[in-house]
MARLOMI-745810 format. One record per residue (C-alpha): residue in one letter; x, y, z. Coordinates in nm, 4 decimals, decimal comma, m for minus. Layout:
<sites>
SITE rest       px       py       pz
SITE    a        X        Y        Z
...
</sites>
This chain:
<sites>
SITE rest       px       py       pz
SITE    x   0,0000   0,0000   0,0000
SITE    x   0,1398   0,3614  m0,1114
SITE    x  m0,0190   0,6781   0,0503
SITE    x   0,1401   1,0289   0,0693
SITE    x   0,2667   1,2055   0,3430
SITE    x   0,3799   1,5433   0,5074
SITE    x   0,6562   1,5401   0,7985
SITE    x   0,7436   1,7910   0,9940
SITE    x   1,0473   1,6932   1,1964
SITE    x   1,2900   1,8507   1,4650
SITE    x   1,6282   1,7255   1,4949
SITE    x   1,9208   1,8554   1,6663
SITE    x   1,7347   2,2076   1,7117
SITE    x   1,7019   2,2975   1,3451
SITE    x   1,3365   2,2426   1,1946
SITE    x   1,2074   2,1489   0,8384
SITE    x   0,9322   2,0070   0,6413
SITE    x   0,9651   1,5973   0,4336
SITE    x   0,6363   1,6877   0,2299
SITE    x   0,4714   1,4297  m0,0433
SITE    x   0,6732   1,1421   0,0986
SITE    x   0,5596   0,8113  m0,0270
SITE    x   0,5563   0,5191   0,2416
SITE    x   0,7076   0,2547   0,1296
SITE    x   0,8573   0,0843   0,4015
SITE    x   0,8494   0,1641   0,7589
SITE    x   1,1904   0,2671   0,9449
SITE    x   1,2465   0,4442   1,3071
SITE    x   1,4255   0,7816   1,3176
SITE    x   1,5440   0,8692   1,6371
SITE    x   1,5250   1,2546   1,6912
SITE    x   1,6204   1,4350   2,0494
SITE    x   1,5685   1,1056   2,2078
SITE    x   1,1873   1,0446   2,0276
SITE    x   1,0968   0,7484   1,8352
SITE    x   0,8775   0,8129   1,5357
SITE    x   0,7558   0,5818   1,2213
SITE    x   0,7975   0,7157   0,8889
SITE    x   0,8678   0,6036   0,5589
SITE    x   1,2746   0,4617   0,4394
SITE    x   1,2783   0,7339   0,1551
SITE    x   1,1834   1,0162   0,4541
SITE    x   1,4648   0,8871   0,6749
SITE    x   1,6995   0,9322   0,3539
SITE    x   1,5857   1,2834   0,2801
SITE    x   1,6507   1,3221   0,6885
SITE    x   2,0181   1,1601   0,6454
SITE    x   2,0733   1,3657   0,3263
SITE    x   1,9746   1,6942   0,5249
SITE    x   2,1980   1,6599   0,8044
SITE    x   2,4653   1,5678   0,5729
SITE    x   2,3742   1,9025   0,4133
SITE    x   2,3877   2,1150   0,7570
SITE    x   2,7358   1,9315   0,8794
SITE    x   2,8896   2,0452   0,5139
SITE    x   2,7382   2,4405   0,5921
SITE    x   2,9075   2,3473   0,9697
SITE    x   3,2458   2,2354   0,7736
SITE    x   3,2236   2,5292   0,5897
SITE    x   3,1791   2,8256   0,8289
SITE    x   3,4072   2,6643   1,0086
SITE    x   3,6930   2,6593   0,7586
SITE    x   3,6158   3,0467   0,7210
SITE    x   3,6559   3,1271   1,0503
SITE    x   3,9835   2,9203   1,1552
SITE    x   4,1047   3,0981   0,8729
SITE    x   4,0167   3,4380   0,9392
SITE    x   4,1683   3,3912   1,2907
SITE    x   4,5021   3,2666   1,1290
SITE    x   4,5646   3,5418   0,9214
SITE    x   4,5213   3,7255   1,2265
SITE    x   4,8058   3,5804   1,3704
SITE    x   5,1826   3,7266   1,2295
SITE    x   5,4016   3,4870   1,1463
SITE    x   5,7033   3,5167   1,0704
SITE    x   5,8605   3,5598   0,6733
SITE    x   6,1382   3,3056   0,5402
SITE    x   6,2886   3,1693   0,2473
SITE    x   6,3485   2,8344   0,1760
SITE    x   6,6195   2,7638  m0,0378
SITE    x   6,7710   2,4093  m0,2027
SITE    x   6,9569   2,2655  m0,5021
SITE    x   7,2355   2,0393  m0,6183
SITE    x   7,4795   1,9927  m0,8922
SITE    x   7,4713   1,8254  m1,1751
SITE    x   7,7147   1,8172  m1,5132
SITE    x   7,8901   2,1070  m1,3423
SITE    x   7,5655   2,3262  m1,3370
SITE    x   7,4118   2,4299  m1,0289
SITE    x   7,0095   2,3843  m0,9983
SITE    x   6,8684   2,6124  m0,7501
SITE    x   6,5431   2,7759  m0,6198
SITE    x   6,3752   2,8727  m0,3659
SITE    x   6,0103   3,0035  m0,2352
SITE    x   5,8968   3,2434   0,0032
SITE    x   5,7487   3,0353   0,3209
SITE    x   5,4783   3,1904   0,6008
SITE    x   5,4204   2,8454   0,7695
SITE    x   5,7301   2,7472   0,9471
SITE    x   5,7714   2,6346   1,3039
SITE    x   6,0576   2,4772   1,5861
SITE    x   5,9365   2,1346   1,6548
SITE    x   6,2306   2,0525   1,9125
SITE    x   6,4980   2,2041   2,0689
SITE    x   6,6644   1,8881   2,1110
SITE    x   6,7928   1,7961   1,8633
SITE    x   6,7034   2,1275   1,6858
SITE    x   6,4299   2,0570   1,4247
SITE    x   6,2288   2,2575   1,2530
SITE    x   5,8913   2,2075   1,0110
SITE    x   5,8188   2,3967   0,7381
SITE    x   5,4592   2,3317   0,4517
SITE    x   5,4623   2,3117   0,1119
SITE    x   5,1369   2,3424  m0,0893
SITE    x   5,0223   2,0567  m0,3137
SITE    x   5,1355   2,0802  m0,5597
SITE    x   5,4648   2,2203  m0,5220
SITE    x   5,7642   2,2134  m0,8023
SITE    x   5,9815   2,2941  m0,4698
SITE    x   5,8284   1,9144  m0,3520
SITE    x   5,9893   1,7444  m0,5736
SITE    x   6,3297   1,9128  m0,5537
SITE    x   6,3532   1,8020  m0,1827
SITE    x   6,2824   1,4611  m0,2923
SITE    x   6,5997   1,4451  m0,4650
SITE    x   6,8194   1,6754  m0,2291
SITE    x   6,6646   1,5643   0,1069
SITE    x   6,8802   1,9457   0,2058
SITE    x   6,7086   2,2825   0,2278
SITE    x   6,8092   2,6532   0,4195
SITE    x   6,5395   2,8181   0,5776
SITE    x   6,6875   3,2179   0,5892
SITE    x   6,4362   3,4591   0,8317
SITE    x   6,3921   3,7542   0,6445
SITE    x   6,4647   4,1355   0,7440
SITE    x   6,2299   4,3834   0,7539
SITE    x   6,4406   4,5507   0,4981
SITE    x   6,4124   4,2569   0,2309
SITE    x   6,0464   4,2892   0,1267
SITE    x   6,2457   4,2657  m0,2330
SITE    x   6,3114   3,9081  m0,1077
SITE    x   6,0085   3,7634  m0,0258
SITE    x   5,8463   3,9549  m0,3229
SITE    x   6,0927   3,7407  m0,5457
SITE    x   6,0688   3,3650  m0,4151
SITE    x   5,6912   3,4267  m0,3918
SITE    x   5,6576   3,4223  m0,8119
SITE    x   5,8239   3,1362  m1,0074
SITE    x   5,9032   3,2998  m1,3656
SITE    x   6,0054   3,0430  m1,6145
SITE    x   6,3523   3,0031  m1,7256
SITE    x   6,4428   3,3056  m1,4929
SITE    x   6,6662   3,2311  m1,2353
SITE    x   6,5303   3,4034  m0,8727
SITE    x   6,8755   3,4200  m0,7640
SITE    x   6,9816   3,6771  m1,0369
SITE    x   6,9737   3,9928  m0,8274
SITE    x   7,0052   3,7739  m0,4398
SITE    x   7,3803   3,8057  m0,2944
SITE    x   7,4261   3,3921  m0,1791
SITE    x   7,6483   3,1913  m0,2238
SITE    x   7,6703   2,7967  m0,1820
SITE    x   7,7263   2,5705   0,1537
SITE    x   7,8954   2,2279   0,1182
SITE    x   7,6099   2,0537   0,0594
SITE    x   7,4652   2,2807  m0,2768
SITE    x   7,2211   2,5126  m0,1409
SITE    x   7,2180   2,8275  m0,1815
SITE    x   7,2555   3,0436   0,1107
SITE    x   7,1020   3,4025   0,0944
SITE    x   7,3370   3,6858   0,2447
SITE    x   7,2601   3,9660   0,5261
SITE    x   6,9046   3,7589   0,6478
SITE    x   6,8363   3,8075   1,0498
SITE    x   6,8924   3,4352   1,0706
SITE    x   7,0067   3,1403   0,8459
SITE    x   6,9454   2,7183   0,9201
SITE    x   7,0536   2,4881   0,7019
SITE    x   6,8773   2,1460   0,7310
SITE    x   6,8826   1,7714   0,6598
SITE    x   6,5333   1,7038   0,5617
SITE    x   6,4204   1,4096   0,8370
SITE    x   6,0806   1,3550   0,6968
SITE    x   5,7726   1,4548   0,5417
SITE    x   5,4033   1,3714   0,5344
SITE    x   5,1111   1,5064   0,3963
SITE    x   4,8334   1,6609   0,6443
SITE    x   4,5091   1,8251   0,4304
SITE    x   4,6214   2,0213   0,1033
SITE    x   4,9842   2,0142   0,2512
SITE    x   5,3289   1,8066   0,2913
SITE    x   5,5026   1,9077   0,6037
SITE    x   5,8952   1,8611   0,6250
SITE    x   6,0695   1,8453   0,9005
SITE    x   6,4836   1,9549   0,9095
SITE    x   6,7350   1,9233   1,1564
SITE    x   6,9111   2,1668   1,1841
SITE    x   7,2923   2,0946   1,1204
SITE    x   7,4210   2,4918   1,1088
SITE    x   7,2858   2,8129   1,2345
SITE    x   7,3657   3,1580   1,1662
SITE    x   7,2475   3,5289   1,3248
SITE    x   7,3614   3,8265   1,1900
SITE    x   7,3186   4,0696   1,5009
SITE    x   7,3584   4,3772   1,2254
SITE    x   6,9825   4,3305   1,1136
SITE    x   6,6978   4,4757   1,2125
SITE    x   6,4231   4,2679   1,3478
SITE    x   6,2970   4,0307   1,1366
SITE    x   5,9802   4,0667   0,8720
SITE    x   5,6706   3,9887   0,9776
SITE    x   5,3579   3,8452   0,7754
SITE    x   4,9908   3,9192   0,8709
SITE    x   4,7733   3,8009   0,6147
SITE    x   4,4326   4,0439   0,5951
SITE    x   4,3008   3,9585   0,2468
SITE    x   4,3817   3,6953  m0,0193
SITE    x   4,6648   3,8791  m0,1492
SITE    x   4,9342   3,6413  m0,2613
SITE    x   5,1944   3,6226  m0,0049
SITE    x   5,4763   3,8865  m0,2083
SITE    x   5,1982   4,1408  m0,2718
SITE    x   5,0922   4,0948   0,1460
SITE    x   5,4591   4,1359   0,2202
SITE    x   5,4604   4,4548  m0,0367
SITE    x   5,1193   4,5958   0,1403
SITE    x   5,1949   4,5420   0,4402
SITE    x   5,5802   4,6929   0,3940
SITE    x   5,4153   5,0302   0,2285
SITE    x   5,1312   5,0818   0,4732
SITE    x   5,4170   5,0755   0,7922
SITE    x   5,6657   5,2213   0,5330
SITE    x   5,9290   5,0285   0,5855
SITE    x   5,9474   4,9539   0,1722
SITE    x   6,3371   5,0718   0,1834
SITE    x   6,3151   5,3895  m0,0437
SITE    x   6,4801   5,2630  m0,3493
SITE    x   6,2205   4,9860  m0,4134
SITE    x   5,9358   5,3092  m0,4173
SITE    x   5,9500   5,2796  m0,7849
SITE    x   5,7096   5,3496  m1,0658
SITE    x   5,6248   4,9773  m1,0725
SITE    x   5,5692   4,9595  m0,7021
SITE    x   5,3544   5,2650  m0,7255
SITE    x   5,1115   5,0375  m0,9795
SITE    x   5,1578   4,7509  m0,7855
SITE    x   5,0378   4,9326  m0,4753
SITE    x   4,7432   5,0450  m0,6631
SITE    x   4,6988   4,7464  m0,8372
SITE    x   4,6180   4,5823  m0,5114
SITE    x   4,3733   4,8827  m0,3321
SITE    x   4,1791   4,9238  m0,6700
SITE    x   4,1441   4,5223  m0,7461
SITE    x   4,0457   4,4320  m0,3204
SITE    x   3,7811   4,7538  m0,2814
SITE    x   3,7535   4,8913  m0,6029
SITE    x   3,8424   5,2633  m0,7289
SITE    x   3,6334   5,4502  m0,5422
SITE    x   3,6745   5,2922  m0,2242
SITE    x   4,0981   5,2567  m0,3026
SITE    x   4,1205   5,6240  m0,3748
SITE    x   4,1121   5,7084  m0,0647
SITE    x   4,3334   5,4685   0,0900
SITE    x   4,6161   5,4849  m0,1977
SITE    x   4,6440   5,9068  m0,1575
SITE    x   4,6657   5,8592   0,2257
SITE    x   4,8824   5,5773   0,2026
SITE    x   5,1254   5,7758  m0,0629
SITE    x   5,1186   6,0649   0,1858
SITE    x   5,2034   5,8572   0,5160
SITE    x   5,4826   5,7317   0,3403
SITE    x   5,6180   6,0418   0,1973
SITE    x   5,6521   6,2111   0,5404
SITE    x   5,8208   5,9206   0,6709
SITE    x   6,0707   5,9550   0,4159
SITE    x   6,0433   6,3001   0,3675
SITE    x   6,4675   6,3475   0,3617
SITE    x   6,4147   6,1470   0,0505
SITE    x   6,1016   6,3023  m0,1246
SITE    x   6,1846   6,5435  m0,4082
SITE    x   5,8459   6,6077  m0,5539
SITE    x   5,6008   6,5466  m0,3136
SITE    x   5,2532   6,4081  m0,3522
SITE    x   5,0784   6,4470  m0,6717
SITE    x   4,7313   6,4653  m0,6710
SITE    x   4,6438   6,4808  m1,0649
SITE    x   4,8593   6,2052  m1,1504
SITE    x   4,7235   5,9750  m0,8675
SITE    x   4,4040   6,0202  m1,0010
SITE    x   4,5210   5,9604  m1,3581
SITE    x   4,6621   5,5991  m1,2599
SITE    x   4,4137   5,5236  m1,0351
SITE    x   4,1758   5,5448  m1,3161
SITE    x   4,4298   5,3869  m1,6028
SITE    x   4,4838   5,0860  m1,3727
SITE    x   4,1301   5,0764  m1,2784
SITE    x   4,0075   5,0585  m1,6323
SITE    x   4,3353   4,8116  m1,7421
SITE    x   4,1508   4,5713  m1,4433
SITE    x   3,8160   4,5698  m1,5890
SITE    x   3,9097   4,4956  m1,9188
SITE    x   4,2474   4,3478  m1,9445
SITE    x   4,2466   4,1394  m1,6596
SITE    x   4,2002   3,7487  m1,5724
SITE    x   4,0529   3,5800  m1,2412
SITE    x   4,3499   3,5015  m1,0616
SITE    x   4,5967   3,7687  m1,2606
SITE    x   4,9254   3,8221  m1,0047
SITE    x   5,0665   4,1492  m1,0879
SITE    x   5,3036   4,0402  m1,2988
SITE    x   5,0409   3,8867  m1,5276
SITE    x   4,8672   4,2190  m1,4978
SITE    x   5,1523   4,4043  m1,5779
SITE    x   5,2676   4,1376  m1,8696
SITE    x   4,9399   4,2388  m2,0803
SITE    x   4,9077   4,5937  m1,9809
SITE    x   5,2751   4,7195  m2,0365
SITE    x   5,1263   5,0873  m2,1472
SITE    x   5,1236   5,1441  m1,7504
SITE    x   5,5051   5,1357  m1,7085
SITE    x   5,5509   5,4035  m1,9961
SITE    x   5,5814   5,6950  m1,8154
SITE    x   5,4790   5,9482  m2,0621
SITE    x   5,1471   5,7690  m2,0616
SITE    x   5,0335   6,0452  m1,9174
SITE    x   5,0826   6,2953  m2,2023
SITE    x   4,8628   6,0970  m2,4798
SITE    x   4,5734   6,2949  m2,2250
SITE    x   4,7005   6,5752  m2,1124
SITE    x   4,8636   6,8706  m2,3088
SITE    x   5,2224   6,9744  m2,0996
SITE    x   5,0377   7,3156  m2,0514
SITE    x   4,7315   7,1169  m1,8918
SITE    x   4,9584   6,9642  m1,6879
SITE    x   5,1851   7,2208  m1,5612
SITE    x   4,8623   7,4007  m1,4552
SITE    x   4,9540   7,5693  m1,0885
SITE    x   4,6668   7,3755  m0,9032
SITE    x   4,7589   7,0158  m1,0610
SITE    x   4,9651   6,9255  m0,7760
SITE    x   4,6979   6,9511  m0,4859
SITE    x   4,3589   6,8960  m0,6758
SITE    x   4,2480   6,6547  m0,9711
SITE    x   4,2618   6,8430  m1,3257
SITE    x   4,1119   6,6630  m1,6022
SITE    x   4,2962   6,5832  m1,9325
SITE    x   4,2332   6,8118  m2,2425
SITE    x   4,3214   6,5676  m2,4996
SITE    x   4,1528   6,2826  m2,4483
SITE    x   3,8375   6,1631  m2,1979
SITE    x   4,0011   5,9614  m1,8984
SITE    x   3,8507   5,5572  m1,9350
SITE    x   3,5216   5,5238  m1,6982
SITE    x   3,4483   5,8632  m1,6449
</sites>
């Protein structure tokens, strides 16, 4: 015998309606500690609901463990390794924000690699890797072993040089360890390795050492770059026309232009007075508004989910020209008196999204 039924069910506090079940076959479901009779396809649709709630649970809490990790600063290292082979020396490294002591005796240390990881398989081979803890003046550093560029070597523009057993070993870091790799599993979406250490350098000329505090889903060298040009401590000679679109890159991309504007003039301010011994020109109100509209308008239509900056800047190379300027504004336009503190529009052309 079929007939057709409507359930209303409570179970484990959250409430919801089985309607037009057909009984089939009679089951128990247990709910708060009360027996009830009910069809086998209405104890499925109960199974498959509470299946549904524990993923939403899974979920939220993923989000949240998250949010409170990238609330925690951690420090910012670079793990290096390589070997030699037909008298050429393979090398690389990548810029690391998980990395931990494990024990003090014998000194070992863990650092994570994402799967997958090209770096993975190069400690397969060497079972050898330096982990070098950044200073707060090498945001240059951790900017470079964050990207992977093919058939560019990272080490180009790094002073290192290399230990007995092939790495390289990065100069004028806080701290250096050099490791025999013990071990490594895999835990989630990650292997973890674990060194001992077998030598140990401090250079007691640093500064402190660079710390990474994840607020967005920045990848970790723009982070690094953010976070280095908000406390301006970006050493002067890396403020360069590229790291000007790179810091506006990020602003414009993570809140959009009108919400970045803001935040990118203040930012550009805050660090000119800090370096004010350094500043020739000063702030420049017309030509911040210029890029921040150029870049804006390069994002919206030259852009890919996922771009890095270097992507970005790869298919929108018309930002690093620095006359770029002048194919909208006349030199007299520009030169106007008031161009410095206020926005002037362009005579020669209509700025993109306006």
């Amino acid at each position: 015998m079929k007939c057709t039924i409507n359930l209303l069910s409570s179970c484990n506090g959250r409430n919801f309606i089985l309607s037009s079940v057909t009984h089939q076959t009679s089951a128990r479901i247990k709910c708060n500690g009360i027996r009830r009779f009910a069809s086998k396809d209405a104890e499925d649709i109960l199974t498959r609901t509470d299946r549904l709630h524990h993923h939403d649970d899974d979920c939220n809490t993923r989000k949240t463990y998250k949010s409170i990790m990238q609330m925690v600063p951690q420090p910012v290292v670079v793990v290096t390794s390589g070997y030699r082979e037909g008298g050429i020396w393979h090398k690389k490294g990548m810029t690391c924000t998980s990395f931990t002591s494990v024990s003090f005796s014998p000194p070992i240390i863990s650092i994570c690699l994402k799967i997958p990881s090209k770096f993975q398989t190069l400690l397969e081979r060497t079972r050898h890797f330096a982990v070098h803890t950044l200073a707060r003046h090498q945001v240059s550093y951790g900017m470079t072993f964050a990207q992977s560029i093919p058939k560019v070597c990272q080490f180009n523009k790094i002073p290192h040089y290399e230990d007995k057993e092939g790495l390289p070993v990065i100069l004028g870091c806080s701290g250096v360890m050099q490791c025999e790799a013990e071990s490594f599993h895999q835990v989630g979406d990650h292997n973890v390795w674990y060194g001992k250490v077998y030598e140990a350098h401090i250079d007691d000329n640093v500064s402190l050492p660079m710390l990474y505090q994840s607020r967005t889903f920045r990848s970790v060298g723009d982070e690094i770059f953010i976070q280095s040009f908000e406390d301006a401590t970006l050493p002067f000679e890396n403020w360069t026309h590229e790291a000007h679109l790179r810091m506006a890159w990020n602003y414009i991309r993570d809140y959009g232009r009108d919400k970045a504007i803001p935040m990118i003039r203040d930012g550009i301010q805050h660090y000119n007075q800090v370096h004010k011994d350094k500043i020739k020109t000063g702030y420049h109100e017309t030509i911040t508004m210029f890029y921040c509209f150029v870049i804006d308008d390069a994002i919206t239509n030259a852009s890919k989910p996922g771009d890095t900056f270097e992507r970005f800047l790869k298919r929108n190379g018309h930002l690093l020209d620095r006359s770029l300027m002048y194919k909208y504004y006349s030199r007299e336009r520009f030169s106007d008196p008031h161009a410095k503190e206020k926005f002037i529009l362009p005579d020669l052309q209509v700025l993109p999204g306006m």
